[in-house]
PQR file with spaces between the fields and no chain letter, atoms N, CA, C, O and H, PARSE charges and radii, in Angstrom:
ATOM       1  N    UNK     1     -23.609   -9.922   20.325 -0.4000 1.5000
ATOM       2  CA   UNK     1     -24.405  -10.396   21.443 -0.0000 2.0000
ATOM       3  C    UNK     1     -23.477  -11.100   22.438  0.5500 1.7000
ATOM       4  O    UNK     1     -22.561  -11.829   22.058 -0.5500 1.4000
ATOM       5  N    UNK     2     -23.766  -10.839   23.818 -0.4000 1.5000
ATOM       6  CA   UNK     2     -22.764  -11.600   24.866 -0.0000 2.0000
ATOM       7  C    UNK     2     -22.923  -12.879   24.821  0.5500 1.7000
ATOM       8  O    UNK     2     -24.043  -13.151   24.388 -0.5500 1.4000
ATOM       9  H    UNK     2     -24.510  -10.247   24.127  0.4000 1.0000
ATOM      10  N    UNK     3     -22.317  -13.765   25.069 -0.4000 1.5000
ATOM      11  CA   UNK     3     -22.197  -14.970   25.457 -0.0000 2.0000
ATOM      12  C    UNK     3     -22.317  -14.786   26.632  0.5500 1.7000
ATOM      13  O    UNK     3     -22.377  -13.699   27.206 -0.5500 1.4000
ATOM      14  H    UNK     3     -21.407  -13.544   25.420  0.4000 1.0000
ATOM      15  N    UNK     4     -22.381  -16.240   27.259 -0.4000 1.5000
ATOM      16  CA   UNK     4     -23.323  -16.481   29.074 -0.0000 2.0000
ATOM      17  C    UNK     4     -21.311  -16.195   29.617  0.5500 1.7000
ATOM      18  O    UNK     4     -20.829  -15.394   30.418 -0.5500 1.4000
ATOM      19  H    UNK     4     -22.333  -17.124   26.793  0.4000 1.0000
ATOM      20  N    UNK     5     -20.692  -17.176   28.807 -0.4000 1.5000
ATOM      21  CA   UNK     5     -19.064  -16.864   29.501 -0.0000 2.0000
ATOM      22  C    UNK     5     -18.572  -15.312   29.648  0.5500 1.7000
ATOM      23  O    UNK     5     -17.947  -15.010   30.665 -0.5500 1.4000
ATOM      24  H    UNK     5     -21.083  -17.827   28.156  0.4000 1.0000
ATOM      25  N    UNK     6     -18.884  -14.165   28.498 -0.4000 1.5000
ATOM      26  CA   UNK     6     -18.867  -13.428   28.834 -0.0000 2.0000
ATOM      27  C    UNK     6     -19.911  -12.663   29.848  0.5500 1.7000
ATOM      28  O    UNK     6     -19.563  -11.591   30.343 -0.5500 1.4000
ATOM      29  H    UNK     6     -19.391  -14.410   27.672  0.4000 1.0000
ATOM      30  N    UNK     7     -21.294  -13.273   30.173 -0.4000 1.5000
ATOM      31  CA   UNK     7     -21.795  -12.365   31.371 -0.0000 2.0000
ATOM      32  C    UNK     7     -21.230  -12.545   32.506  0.5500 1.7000
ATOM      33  O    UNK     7     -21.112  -11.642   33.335 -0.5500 1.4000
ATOM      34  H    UNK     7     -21.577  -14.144   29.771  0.4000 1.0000
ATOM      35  N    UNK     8     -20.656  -14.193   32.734 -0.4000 1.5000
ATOM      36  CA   UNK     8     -20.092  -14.526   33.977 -0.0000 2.0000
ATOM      37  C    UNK     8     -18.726  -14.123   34.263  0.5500 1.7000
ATOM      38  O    UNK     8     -18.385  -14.361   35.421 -0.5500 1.4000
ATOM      39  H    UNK     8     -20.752  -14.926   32.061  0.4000 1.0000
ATOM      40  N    UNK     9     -17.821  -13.557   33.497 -0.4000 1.5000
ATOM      41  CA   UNK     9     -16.888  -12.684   33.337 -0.0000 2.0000
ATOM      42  C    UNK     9     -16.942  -11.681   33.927  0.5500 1.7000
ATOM      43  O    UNK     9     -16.181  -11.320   34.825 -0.5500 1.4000
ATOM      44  H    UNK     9     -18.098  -13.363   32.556  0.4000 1.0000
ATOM      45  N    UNK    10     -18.262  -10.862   33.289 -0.4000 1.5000
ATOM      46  CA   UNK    10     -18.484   -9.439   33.943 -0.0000 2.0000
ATOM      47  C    UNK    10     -18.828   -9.176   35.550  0.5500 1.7000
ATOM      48  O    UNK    10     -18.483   -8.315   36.359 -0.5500 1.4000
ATOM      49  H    UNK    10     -18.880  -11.156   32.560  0.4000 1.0000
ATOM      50  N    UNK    11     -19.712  -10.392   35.606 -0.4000 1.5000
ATOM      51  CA   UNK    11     -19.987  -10.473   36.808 -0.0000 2.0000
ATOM      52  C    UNK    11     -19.049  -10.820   38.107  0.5500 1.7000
ATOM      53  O    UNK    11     -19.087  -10.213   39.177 -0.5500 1.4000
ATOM      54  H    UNK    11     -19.992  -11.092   34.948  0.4000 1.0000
ATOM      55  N    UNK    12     -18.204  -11.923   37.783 -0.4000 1.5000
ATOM      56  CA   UNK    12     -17.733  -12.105   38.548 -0.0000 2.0000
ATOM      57  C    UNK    12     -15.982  -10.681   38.885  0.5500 1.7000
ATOM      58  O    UNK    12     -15.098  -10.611   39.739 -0.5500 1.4000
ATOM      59  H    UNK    12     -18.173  -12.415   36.913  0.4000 1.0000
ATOM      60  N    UNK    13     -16.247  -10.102   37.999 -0.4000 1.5000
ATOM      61  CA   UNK    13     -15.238   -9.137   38.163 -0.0000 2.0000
ATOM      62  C    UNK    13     -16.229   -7.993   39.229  0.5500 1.7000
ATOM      63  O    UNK    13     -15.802   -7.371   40.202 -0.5500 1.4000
ATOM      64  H    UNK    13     -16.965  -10.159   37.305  0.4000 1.0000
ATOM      65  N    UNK    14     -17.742   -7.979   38.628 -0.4000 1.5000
ATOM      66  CA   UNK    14     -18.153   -7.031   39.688 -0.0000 2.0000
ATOM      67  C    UNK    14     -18.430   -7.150   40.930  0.5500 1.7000
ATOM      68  O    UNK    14     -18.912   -6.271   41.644 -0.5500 1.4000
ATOM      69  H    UNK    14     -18.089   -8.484   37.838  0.4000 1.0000
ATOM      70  N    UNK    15     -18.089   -8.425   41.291 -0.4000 1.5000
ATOM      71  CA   UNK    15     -18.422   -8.742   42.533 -0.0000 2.0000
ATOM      72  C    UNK    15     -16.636   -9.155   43.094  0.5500 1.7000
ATOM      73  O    UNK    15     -16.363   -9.150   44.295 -0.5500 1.4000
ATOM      74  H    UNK    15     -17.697   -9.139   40.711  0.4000 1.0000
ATOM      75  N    UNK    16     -15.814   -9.411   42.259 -0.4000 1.5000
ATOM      76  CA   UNK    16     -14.249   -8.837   42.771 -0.0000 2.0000
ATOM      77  C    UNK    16     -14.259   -7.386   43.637  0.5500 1.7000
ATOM      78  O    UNK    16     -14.059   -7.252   44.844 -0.5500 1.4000
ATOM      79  H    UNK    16     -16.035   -9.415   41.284  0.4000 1.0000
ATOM      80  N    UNK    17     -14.644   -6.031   42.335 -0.4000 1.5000
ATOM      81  CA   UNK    17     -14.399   -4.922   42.471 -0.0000 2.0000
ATOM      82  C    UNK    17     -15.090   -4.798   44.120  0.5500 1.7000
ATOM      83  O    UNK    17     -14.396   -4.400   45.055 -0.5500 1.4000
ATOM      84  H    UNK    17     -14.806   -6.140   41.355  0.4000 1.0000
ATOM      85  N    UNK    18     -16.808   -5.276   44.326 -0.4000 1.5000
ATOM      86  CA   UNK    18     -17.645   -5.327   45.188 -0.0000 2.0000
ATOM      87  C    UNK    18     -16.695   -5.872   46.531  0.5500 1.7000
ATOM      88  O    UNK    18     -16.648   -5.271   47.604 -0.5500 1.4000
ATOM      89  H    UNK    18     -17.372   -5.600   43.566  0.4000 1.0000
ATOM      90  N    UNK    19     -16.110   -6.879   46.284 -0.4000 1.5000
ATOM      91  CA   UNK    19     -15.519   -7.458   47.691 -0.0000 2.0000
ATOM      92  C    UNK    19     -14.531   -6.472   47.868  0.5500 1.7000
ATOM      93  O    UNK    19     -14.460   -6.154   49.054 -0.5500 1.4000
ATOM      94  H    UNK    19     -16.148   -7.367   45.412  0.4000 1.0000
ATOM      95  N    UNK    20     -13.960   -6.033   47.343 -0.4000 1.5000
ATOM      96  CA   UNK    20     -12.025   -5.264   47.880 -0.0000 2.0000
ATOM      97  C    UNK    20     -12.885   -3.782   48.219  0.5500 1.7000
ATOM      98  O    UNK    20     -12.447   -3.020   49.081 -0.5500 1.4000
ATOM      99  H    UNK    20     -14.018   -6.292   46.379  0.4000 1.0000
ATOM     100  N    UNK    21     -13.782   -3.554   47.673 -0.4000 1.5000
ATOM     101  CA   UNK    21     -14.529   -2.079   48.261 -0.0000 2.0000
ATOM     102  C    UNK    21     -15.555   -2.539   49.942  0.5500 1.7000
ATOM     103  O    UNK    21     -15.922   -1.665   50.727 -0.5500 1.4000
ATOM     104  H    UNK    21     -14.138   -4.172   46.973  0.4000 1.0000
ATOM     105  N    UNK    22     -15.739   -3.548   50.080 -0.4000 1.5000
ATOM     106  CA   UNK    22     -16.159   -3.985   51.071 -0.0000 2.0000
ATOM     107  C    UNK    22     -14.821   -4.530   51.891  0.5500 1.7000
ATOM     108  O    UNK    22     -14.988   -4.260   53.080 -0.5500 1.4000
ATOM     109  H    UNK    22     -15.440   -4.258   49.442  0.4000 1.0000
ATOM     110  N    UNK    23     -14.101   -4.911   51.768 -0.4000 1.5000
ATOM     111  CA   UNK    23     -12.912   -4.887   52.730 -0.0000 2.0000
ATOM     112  C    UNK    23     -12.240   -3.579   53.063  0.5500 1.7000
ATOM     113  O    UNK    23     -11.654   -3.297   54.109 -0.5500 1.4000
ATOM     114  H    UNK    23     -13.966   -5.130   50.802  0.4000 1.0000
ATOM     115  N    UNK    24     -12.376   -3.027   52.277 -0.4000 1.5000
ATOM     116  CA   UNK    24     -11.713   -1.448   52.515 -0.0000 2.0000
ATOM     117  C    UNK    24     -12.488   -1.060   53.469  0.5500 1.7000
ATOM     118  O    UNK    24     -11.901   -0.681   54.483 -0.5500 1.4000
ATOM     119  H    UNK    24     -12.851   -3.256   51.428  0.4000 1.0000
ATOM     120  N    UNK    25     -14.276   -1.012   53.484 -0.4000 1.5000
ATOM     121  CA   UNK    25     -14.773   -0.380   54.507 -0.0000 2.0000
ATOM     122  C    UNK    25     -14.535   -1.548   55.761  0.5500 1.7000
ATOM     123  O    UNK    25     -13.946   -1.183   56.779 -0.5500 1.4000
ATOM     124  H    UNK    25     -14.753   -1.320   52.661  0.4000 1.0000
ATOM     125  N    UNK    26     -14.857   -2.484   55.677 -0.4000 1.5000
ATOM     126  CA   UNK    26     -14.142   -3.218   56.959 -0.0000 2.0000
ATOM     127  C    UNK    26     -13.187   -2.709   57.396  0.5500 1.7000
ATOM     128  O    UNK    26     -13.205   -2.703   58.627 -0.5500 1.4000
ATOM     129  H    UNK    26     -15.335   -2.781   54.851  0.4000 1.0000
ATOM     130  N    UNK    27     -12.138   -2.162   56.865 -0.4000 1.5000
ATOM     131  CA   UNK    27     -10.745   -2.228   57.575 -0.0000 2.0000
ATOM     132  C    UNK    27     -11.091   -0.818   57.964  0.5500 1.7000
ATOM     133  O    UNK    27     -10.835   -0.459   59.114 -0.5500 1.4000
ATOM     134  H    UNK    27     -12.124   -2.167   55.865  0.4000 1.0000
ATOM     135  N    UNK    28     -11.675    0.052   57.076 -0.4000 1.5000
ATOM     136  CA   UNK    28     -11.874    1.606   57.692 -0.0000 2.0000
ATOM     137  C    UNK    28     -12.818    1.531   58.990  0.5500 1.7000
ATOM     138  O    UNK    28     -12.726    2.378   59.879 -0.5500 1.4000
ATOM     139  H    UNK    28     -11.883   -0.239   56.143  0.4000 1.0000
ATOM     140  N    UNK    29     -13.533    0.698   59.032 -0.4000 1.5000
ATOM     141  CA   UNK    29     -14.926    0.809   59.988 -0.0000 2.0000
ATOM     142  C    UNK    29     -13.848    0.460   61.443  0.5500 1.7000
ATOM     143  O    UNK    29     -14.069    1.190   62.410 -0.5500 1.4000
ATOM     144  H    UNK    29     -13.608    0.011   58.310  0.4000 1.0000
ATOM     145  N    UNK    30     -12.870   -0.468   61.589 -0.4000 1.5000
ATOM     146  CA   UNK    30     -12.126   -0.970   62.284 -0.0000 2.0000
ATOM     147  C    UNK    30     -10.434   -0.347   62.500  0.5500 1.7000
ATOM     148  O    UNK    30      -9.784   -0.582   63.519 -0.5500 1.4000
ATOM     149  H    UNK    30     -12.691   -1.061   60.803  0.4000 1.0000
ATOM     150  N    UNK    31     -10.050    0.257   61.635 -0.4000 1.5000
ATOM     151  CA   UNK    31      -9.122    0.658   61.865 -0.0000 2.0000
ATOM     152  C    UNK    31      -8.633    1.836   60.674  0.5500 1.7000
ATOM     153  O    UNK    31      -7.930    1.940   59.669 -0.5500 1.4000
ATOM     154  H    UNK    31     -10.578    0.447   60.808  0.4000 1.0000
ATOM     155  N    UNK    32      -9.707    2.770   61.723 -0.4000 1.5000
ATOM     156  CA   UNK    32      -9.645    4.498   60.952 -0.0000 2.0000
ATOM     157  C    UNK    32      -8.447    4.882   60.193  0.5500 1.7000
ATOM     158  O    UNK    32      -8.270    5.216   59.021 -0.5500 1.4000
ATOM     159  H    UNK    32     -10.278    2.685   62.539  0.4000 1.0000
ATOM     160  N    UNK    33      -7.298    4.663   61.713 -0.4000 1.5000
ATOM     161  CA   UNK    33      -6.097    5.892   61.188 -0.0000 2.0000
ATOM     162  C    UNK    33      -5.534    5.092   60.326  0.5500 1.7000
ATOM     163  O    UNK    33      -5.228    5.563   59.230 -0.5500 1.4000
ATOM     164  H    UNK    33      -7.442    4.392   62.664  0.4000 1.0000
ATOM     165  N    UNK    34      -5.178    3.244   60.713 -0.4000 1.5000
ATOM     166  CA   UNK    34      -3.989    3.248   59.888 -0.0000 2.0000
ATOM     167  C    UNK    34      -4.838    3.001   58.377  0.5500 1.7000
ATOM     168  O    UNK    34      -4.086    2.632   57.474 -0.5500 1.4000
ATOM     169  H    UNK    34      -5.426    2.861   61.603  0.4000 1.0000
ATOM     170  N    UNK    35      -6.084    3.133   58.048 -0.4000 1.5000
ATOM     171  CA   UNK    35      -6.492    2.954   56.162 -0.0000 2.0000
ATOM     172  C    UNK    35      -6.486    4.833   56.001  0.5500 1.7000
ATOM     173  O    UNK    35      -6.485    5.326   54.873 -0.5500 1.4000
ATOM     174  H    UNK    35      -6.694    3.432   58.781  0.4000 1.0000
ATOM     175  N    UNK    36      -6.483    5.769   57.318 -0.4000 1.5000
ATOM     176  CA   UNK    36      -6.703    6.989   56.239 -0.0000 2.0000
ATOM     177  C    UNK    36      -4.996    7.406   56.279  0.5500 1.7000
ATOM     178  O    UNK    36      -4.591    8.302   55.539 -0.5500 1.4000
ATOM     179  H    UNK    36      -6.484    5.369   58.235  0.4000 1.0000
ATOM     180  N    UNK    37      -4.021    6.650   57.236 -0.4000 1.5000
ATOM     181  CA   UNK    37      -2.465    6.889   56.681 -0.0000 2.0000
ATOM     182  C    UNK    37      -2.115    6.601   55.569  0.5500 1.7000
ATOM     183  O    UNK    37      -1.771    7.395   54.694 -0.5500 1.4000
ATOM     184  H    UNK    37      -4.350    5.922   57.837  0.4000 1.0000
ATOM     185  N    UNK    38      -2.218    4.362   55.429 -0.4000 1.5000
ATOM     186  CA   UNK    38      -2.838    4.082   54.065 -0.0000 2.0000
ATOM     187  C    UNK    38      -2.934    5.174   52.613  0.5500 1.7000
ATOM     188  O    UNK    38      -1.956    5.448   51.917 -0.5500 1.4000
ATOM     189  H    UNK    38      -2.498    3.717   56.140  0.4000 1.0000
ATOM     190  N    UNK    39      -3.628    5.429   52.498 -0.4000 1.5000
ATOM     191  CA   UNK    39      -4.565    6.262   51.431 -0.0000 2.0000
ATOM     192  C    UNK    39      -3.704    7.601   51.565  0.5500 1.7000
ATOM     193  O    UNK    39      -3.235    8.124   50.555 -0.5500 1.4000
ATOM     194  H    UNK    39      -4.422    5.207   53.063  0.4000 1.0000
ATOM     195  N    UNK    40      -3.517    8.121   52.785 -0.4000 1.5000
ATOM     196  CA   UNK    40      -2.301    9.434   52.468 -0.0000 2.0000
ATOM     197  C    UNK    40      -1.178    9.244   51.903  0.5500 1.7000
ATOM     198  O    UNK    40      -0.402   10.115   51.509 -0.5500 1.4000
ATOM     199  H    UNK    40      -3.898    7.696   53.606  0.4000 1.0000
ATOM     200  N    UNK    41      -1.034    7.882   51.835 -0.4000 1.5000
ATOM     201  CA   UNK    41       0.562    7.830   51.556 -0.0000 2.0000
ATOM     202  C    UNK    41       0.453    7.571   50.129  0.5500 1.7000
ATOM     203  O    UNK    41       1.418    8.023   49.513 -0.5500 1.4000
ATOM     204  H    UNK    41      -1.664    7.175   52.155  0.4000 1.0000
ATOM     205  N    UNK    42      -0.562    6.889   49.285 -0.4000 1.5000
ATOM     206  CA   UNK    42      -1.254    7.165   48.216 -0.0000 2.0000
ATOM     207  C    UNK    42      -1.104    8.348   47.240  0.5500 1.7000
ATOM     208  O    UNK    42      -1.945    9.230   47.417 -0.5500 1.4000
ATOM     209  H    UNK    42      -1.346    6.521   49.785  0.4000 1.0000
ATOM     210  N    UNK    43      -0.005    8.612   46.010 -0.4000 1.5000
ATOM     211  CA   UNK    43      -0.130    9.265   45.581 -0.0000 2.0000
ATOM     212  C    UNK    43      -1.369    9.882   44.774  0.5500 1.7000
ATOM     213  O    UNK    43      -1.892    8.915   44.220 -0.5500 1.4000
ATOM     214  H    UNK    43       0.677    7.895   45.865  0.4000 1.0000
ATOM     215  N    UNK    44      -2.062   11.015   44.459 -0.4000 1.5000
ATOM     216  CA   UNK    44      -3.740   10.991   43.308 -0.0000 2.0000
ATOM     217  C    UNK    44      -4.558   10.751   43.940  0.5500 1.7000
ATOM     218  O    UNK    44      -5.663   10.830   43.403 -0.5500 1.4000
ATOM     219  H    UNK    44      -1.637   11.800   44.909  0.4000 1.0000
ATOM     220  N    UNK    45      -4.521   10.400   45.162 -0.4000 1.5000
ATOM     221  CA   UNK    45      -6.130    9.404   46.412 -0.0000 2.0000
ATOM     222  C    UNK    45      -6.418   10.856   46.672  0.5500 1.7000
ATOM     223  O    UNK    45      -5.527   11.703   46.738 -0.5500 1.4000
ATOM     224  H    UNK    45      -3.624   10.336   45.599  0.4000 1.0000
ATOM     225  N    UNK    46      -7.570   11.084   46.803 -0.4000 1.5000
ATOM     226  CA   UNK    46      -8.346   11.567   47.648 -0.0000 2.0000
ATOM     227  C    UNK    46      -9.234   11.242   48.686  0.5500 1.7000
ATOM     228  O    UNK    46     -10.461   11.168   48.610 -0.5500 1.4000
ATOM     229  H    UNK    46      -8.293   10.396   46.749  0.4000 1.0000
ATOM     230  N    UNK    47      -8.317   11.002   49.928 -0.4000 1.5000
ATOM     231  CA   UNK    47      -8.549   10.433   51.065 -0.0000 2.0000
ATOM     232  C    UNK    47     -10.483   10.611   51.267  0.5500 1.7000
ATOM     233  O    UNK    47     -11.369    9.868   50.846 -0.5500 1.4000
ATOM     234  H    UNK    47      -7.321   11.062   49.990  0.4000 1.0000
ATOM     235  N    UNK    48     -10.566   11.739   51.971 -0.4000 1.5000
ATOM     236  CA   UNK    48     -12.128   12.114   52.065 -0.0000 2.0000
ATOM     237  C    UNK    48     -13.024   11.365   51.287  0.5500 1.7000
ATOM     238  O    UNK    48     -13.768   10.589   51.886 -0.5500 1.4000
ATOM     239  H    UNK    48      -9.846   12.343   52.313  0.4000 1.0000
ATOM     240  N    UNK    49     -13.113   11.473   49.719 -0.4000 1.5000
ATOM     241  CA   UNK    49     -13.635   10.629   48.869 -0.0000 2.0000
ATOM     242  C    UNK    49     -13.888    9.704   49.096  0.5500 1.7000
ATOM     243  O    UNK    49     -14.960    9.274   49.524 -0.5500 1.4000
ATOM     244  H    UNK    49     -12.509   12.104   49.232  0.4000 1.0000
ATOM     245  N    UNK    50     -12.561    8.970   48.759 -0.4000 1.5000
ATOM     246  CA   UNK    50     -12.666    7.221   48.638 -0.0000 2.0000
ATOM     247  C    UNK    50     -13.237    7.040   50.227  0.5500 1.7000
ATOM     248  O    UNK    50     -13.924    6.023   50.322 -0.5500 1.4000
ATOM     249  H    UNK    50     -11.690    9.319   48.411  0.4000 1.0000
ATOM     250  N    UNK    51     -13.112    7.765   51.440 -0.4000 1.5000
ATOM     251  CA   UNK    51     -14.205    6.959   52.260 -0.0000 2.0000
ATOM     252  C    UNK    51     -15.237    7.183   52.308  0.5500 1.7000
ATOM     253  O    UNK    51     -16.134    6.374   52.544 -0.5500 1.4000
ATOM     254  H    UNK    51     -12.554    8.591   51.363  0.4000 1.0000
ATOM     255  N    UNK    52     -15.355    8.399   52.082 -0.4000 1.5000
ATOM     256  CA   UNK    52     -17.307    8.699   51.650 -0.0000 2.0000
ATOM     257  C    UNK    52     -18.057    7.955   50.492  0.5500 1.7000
ATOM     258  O    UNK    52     -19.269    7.743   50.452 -0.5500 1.4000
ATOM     259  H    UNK    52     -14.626    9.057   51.890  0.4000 1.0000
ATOM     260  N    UNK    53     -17.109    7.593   49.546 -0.4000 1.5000
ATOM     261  CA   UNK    53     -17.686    6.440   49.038 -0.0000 2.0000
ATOM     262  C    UNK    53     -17.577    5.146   49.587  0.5500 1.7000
ATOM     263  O    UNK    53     -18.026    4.208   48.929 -0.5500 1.4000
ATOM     264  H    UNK    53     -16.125    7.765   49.579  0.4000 1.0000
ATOM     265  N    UNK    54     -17.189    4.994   50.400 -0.4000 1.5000
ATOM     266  CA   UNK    54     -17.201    3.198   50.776 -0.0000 2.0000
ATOM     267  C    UNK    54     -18.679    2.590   51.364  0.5500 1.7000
ATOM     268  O    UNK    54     -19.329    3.088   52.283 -0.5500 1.4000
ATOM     269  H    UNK    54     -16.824    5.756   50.935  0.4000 1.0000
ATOM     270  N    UNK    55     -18.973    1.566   50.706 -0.4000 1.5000
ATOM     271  CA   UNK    55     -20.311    0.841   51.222 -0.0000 2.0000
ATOM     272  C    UNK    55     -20.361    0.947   52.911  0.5500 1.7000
ATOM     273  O    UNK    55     -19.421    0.987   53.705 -0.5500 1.4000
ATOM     274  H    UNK    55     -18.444    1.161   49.960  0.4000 1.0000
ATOM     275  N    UNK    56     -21.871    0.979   53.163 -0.4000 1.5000
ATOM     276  CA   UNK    56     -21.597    0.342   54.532 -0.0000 2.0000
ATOM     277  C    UNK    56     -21.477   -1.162   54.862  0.5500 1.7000
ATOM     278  O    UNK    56     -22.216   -2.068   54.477 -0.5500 1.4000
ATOM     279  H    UNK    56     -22.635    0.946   52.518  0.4000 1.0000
ATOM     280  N    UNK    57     -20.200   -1.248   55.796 -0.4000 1.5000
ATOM     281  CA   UNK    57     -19.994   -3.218   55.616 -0.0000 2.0000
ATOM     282  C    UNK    57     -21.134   -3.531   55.946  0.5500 1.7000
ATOM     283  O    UNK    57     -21.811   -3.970   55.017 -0.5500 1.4000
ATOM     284  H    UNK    57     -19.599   -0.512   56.108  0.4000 1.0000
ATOM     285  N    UNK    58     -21.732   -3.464   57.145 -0.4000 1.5000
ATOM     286  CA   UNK    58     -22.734   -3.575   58.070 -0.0000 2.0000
ATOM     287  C    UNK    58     -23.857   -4.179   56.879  0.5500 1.7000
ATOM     288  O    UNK    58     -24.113   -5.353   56.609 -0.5500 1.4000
ATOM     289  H    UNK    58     -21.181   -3.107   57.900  0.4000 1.0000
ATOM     290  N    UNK    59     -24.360   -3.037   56.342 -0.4000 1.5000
ATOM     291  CA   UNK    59     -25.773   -3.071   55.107 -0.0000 2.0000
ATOM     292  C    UNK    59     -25.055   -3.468   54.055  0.5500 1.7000
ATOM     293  O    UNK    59     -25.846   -4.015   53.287 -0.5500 1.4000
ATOM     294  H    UNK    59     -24.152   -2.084   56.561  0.4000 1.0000
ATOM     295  N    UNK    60     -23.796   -3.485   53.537 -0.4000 1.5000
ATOM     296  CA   UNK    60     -23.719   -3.918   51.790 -0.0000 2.0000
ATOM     297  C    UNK    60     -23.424   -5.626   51.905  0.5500 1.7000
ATOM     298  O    UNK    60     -23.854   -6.361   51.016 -0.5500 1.4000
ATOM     299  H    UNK    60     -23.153   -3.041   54.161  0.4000 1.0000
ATOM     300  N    UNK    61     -22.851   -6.040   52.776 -0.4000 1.5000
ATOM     301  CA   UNK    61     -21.933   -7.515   53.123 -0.0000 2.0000
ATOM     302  C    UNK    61     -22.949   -8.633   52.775  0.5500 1.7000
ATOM     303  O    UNK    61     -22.442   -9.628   52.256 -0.5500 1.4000
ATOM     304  H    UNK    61     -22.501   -5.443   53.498  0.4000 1.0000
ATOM     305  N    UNK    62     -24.045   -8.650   52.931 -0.4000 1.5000
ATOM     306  CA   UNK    62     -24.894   -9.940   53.360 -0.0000 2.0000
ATOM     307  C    UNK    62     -25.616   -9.558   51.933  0.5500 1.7000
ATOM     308  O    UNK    62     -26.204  -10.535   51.469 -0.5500 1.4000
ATOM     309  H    UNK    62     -24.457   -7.842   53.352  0.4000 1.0000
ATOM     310  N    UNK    63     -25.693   -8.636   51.305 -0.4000 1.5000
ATOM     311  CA   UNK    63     -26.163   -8.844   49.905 -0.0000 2.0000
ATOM     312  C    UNK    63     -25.400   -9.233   48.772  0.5500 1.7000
ATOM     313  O    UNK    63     -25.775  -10.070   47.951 -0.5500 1.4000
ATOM     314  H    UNK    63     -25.215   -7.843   51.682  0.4000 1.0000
ATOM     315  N    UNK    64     -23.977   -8.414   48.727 -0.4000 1.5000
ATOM     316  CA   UNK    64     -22.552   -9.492   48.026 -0.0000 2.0000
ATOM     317  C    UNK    64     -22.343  -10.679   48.388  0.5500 1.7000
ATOM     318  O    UNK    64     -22.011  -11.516   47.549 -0.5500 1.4000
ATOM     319  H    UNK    64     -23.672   -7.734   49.394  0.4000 1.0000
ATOM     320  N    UNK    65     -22.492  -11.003   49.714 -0.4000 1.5000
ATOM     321  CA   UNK    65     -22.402  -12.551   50.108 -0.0000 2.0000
ATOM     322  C    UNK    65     -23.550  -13.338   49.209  0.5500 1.7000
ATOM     323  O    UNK    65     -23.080  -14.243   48.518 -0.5500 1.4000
ATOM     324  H    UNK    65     -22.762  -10.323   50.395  0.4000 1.0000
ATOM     325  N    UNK    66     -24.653  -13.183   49.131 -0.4000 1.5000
ATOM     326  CA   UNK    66     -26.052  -13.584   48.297 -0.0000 2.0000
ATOM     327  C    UNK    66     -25.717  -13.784   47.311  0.5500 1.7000
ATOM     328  O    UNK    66     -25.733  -14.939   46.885 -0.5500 1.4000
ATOM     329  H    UNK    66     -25.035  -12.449   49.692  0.4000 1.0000
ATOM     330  N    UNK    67     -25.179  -12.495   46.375 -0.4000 1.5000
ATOM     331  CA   UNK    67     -25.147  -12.791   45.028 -0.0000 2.0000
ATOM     332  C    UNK    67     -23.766  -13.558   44.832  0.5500 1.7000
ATOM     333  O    UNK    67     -23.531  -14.125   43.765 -0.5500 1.4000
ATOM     334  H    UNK    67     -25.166  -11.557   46.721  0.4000 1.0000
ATOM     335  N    UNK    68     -22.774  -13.563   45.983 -0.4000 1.5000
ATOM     336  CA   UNK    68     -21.904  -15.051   45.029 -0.0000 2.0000
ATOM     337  C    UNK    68     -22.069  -16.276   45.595  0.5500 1.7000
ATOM     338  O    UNK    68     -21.349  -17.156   45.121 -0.5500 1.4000
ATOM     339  H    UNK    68     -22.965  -13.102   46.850  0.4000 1.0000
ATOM     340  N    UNK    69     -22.723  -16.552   46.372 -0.4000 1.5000
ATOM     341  CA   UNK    69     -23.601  -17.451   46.050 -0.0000 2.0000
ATOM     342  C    UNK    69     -23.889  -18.325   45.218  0.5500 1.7000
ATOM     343  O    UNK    69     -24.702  -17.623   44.616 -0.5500 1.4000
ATOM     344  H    UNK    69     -23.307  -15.838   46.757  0.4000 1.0000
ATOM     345  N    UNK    70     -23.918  -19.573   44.495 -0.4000 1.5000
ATOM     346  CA   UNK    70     -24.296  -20.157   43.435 -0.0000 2.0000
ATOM     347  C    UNK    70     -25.907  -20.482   43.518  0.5500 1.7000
ATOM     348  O    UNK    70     -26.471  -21.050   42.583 -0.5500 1.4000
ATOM     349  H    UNK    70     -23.258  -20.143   44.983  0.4000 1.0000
């Protein structure tokens, strides 16, 4: 059974992973070429991908902001 230290562990790593995927789309939303040079220069990236997956900052930001939050 988890302990509360281990839920807050998990969590706070998912809301790590959550912020650096929300800065990525910041920096893509703001500065296209140099994150898709970035990512080319990236050996294994699949450029296209990783931005079609990126949150929208716009809609994802103010709900990660919420949940870290205390």
């Amino acid at each position: 059974m988890p302990t509360n230290l281990d839920r807050y562990k998990n969590d706070l790593e998912s809301l790590v992973v959550k912020g650096n995927r929300l800065l990525l789309a910041m920096q893509a939303e703001c500065f296209p070429k140099e994150i898709t040079r970035q990512l080319a220069a990236m050996q294994g990236v699949n450029v296209k991908e990783v931005l079609e997956t990126l949150p929208s900052f716009q809609n994802a930001y103010q709900a990660w902001y919420s949940e870290t939050r205390p």
